[in-house]
C-alpha positions as CSV (number, residue, x, y, z in Angstrom):
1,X,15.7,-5.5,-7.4
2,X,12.1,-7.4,-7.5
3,X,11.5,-6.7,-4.2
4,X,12.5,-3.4,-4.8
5,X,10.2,-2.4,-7.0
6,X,7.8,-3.8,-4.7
7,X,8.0,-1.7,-1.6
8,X,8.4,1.1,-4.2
9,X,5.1,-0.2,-5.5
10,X,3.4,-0.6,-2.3
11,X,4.8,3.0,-0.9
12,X,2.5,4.3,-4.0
13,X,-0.1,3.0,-3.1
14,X,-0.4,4.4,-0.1
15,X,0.3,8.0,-1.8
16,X,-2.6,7.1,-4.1
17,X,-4.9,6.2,-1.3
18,X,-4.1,9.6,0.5
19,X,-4.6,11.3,-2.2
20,X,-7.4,10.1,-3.7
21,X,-9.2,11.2,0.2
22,X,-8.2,14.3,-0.6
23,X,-9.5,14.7,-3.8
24,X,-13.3,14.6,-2.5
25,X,-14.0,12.1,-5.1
26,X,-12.7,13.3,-7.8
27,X,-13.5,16.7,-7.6
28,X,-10.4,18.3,-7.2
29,X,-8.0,18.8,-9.8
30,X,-4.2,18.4,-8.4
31,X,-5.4,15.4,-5.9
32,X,-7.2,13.8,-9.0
33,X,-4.3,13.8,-11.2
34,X,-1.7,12.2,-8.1
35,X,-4.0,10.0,-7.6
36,X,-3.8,8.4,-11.0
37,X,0.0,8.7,-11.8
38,X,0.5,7.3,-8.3
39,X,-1.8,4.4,-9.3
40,X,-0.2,3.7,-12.3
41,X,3.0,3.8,-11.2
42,X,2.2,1.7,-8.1
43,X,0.4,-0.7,-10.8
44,X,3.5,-0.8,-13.2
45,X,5.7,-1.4,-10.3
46,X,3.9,-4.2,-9.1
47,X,4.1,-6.0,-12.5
48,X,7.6,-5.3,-13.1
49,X,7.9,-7.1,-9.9
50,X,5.8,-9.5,-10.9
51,X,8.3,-11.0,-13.5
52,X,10.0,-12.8,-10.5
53,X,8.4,-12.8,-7.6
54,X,5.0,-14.9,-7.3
55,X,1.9,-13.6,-7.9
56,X,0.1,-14.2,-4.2
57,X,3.4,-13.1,-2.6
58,X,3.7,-10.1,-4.8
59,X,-0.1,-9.4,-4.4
60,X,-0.1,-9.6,-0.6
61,X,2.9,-7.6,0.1
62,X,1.9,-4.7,-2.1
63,X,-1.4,-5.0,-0.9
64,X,-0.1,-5.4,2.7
65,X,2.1,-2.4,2.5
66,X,-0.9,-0.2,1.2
67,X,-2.9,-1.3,4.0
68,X,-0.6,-0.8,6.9
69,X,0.7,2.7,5.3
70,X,-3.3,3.8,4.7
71,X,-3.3,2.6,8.9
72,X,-0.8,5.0,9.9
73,X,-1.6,8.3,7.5
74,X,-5.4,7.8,9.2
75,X,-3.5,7.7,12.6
76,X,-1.5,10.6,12.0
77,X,-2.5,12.9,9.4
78,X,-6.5,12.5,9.9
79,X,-6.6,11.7,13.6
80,X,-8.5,8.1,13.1
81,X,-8.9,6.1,16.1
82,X,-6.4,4.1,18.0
83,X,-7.6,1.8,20.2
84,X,-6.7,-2.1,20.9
85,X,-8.6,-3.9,18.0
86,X,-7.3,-1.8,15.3
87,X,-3.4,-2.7,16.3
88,X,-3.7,-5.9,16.9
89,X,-5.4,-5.6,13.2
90,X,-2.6,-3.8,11.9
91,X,0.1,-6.3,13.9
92,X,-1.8,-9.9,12.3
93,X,-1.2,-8.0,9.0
94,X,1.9,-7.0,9.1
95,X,2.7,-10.9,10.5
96,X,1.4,-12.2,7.9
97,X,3.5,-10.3,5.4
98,X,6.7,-11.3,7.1
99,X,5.3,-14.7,7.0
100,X,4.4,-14.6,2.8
101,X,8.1,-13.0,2.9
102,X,9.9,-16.1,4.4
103,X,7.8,-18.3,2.7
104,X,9.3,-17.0,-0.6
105,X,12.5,-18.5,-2.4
């Protein structure tokens, strides 16, 4: 269930991050408020799963997860750039949290 609570974790994250772009720093009202019930939930979640997984796995994965999601919402809500550097980026990332993965008991 840790792990979970993790991806559920990590999935906020990437809601908070989306939605604290659109709140134009804090300026507006509704993207302010998601913002900060999606970090706290994402921050809750991560603790909860903190009670049995490791800290630097738990850390990376959720942090991991944020980072690849934030990737792919610039890609394909805000038209960022795609271009060679940037996926190979996003693929030594993701590797690297299949690798923290396995290396977990």
């Amino acid at each position: 269930m840790s792990w979970l609570y993790l991806f559920v974790a990590g999935a906020l994250e990437v809601v908070w991050a989306f939605s604290m772009k659109q709140s134009c720093g804090f300026t507006r009202l509704i993207p302010s408020l998601v913002t900060l019930v999606t970090m706290l939930g994402s921050f809750w979640l991560l603790a909860i799963a903190m009670r049995t997984i490791p800290l630097g796995t738990a850390y990376t994965i959720w942090t991991g997860i944020g980072a690849i999601g934030a990737f792919l919402v610039g890609i394909v809500i805000f038209a960022e750039p795609v271009n060679t550097m940037r996926i190979v980026a996003a693929i030594l990332i993701v590797s690297g949290l299949v690798l923290m993965k396995l290396s977990s008991a």
